[in-house]
N, C-alpha and C positions, 0 to 999 in steps of 0.2 A: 504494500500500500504506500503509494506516495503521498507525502505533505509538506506543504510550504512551513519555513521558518522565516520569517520575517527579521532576519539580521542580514548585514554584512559582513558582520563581525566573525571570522573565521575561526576565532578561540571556543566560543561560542558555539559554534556549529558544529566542531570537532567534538568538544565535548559532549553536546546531546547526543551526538551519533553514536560517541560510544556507550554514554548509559543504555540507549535502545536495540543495541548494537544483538544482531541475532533474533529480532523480531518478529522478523518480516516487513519491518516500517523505510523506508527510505524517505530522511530529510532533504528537501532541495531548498540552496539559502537563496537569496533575491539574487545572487549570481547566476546560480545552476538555473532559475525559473527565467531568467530574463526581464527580473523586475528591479534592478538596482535601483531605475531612473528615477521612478516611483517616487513623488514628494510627499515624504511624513511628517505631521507636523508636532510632535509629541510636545502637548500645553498643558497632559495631567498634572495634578499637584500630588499622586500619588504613585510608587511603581504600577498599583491594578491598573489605575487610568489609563496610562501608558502603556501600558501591553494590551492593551483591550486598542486605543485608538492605534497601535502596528496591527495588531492583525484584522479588525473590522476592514482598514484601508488596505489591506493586499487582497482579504476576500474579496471585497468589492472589485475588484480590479483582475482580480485571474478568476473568479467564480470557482475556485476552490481550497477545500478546509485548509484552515491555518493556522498556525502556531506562531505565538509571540512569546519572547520573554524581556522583560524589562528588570533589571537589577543591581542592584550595589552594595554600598560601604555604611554604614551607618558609626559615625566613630562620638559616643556620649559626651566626652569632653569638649566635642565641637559641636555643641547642640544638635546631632546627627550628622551632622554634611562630612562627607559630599551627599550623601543619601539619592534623592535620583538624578540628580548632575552628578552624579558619578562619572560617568566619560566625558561630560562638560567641562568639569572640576580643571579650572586656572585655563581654559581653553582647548578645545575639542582636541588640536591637534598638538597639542603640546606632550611631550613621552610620557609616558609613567613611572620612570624613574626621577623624573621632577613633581613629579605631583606626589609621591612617594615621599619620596625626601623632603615634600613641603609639608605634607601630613608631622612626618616624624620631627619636624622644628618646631611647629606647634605644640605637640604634647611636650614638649625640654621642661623637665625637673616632676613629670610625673610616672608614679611607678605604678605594678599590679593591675589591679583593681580600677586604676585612675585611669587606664589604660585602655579600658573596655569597648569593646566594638563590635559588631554582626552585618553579616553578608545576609543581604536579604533579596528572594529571586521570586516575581509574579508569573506565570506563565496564564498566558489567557489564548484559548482556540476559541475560533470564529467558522462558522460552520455558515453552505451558500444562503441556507433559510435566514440567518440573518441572528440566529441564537449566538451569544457567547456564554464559555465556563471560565473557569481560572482556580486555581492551585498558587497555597505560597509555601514556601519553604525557608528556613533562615539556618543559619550555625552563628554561634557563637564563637567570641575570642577575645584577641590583646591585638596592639600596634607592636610592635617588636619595635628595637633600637636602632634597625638597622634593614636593610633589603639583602633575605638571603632566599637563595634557591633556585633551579632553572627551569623548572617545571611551572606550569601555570600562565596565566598572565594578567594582565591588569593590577591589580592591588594584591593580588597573591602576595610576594616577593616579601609585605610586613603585616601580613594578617597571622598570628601567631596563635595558635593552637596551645594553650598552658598547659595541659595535663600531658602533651608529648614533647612539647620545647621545641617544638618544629613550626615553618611558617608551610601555608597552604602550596606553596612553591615548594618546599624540601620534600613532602612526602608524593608517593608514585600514582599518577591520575587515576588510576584503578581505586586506591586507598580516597582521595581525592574526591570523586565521583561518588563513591557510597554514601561519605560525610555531609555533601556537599548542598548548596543551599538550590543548588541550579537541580543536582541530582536529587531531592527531596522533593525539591518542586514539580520534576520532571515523573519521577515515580507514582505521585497522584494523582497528575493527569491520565498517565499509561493507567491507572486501575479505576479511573472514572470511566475512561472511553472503552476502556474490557466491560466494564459493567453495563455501558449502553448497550452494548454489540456492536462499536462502532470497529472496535478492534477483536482480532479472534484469536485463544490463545498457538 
């Protein structure tokens, strides 16, 4: 069964593919479908809003079912932000090894606890009738002191996992993916759409 994912984002893509990976589902991103061009205009104030307004607008547009996901960083000690300007965060195209390092200057002189932060991932499908669902998933964690790990990407690199002393970058996509707030997010979806009979095991 093929379905749109409504990203360009290839970190992204890779990883859903591999949580679904052995399905029978096959993702195709706004590349694979030929919808890159596609003007979205994401003005939710929430990640739901946001993944509901990607994938309403590519179903409307290829007239078939679709998958969004909208997600990020939420760090407490910066009143959430980046939260869903998370790929906006200091300007769309700026690395993330500055955005990274602009995070970790901000928190300077707090420890632990103070530290505190969660990945949070909406996924919402848009179906041709015009129905939407949505799934969220979060994990929990800390800003590390530092950007370590080559796995991952976006804000991986200091999102630190305390009970393993590893950041979401150091441990193996596999270990990653189980954890993970995309993978949570994604798993609910897969056993709502089993439960419609949209999907067969």
């Amino acid at each position: 069964m093929k379905i749109i994912v409504a990203t360009g984002n290839e970190g992204k893509i890779k990883e859903m593919r591999e949580i679904l990976k052995g399905d029978g589902i096959e993702l195709l991103s706004l590349k694979d479908a030929g919808l890159l061009d596609v003007e979205i205009i994401e003005d939710g104030k929430t990640f739901e809003e946001n993944a509901i307004i990607k994938a309403k607008k590519i179903c409307e547009v290829s007239g078939e079912m679709v998958l969004a996901d909208d997600s990020g960083l939420e760090v407490d000690a910066l009143n959430g932000a980046p939260g869903i300007y998370s790929a906006r965060y200091l300007g769309r195209d700026v690395p993330y090894t500055e955005k990274n390092n602009h995070i970790i200057k901000e928190l300077e002189g707090l420890e632990g606890e103070e530290r505190s932060a969660r990945f949070v991932c909406v996924i919402a499908c848009a179906f041709p009738n015009g129905e939407v669902i949505s799934t969220k998933g979060t994990i929990e964690g800390q800003i590390g002191f530092s950007e370590k790990g080559e796995n991952g990407f976006g804000y991986d690199p200091i999102f630190l996992l305390p009970e393993r002393n590893l950041t979401t970058a150091e441990i193996t996509p596999e270990e990653k993916n189980k954890i993970s707030h995309r993978g949570k997010a994604l798993v609910k979806m897969y056993e709502t759409l089993k439960e419609r009979g949209i999907l067969k095991d």
